[in-house]
N, C-alpha and C positions, 0 to 999 in steps of 0.2 A: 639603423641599428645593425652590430656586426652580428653574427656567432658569437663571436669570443666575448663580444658584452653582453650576452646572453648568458653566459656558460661559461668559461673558465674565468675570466675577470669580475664576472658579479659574486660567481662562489667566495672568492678568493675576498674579494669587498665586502663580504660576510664573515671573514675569519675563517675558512674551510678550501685553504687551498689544495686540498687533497681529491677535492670534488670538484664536477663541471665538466669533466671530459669522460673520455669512454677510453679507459686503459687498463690495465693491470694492475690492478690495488687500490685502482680509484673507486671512490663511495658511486654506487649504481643506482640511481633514480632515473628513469627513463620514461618518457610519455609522448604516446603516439596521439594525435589528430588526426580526424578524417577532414579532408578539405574540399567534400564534395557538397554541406549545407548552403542555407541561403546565407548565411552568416560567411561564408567563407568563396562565396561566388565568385568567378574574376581571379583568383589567390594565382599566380605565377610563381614557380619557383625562384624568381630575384624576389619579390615581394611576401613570401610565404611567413618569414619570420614574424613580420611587421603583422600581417594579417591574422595570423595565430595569437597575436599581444595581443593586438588592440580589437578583436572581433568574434574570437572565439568564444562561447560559452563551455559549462560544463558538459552538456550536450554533445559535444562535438570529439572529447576526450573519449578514444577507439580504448587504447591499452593502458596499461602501469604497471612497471616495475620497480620495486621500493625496495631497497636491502639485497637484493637479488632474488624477491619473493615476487610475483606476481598477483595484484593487487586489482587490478580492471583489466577485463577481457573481451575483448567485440562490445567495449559500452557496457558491461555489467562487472557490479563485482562478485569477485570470488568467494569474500572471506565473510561479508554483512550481506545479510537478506534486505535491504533497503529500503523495500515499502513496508515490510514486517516493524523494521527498529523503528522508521518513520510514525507510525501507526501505535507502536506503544509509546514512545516519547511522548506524543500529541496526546494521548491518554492519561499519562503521569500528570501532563500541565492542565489537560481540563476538566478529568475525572472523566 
C-alpha cells in the first residue's frame, strides 16, 4: 500500500479531492500513532503504513487534528471527558 493510496487518492475516491495531503488550503485532519505497542512490534518504517492499517487499535492513536482543532492529545481527548460520557450513556441505556 502506497502513501498516496492512503491519502491523496483514497480522499479523492471519496469525492474530496481537496483533502489527503498537507498543504495550503487543504482540509487538515491529521493523526499521529505511537508505534511502540505490542500491537505495533517489529513496525519498520517501509512497513509502518501497512502496520498502522491492519494492527493498530484505538489504543495506539497519540494525537488528532480535525479542522485545524486539536481533538486527542498524548492519548487523551481534549474536548469529551470520556469515561464521564461513557458512564452517563451506559446510564441512559440501563437506568
Amino acid at each position: 500500500m502506497s502513501a498516496v493510496a492512503a491519502t491523496t487518492d483514497g480522499h479523492a475516491s471519496i469525492g474530496w479531492p481537496e483533502a489527503g495531503r498537507i498543504d495550503e488550503g487543504a482540509i487538515a485532519d491529521l493523526v499521529t500513532v505511537r508505534l511502540d505497542s505490542v500491537r505495533l512490534a517489529g513496525t519498520t518504517p517501509e512497513t509502518a503504513l501497512e502496520s498502522v492499517v491492519f494492527a493498530a487499535t484505538a489504543a495506539d492513536v497519540r494525537d488528532v487534528i480535525a479542522g485545524g482543532r486539536r481533538i486527542v492529545s498524548r492519548g487523551r481527548h481534549t474536548e469529551v471527558d470520556v469515561p464521564a460520557e461513557l458512564a452517563a450513556s451506559i446510564e441512559r441505556v440501563y437506568g
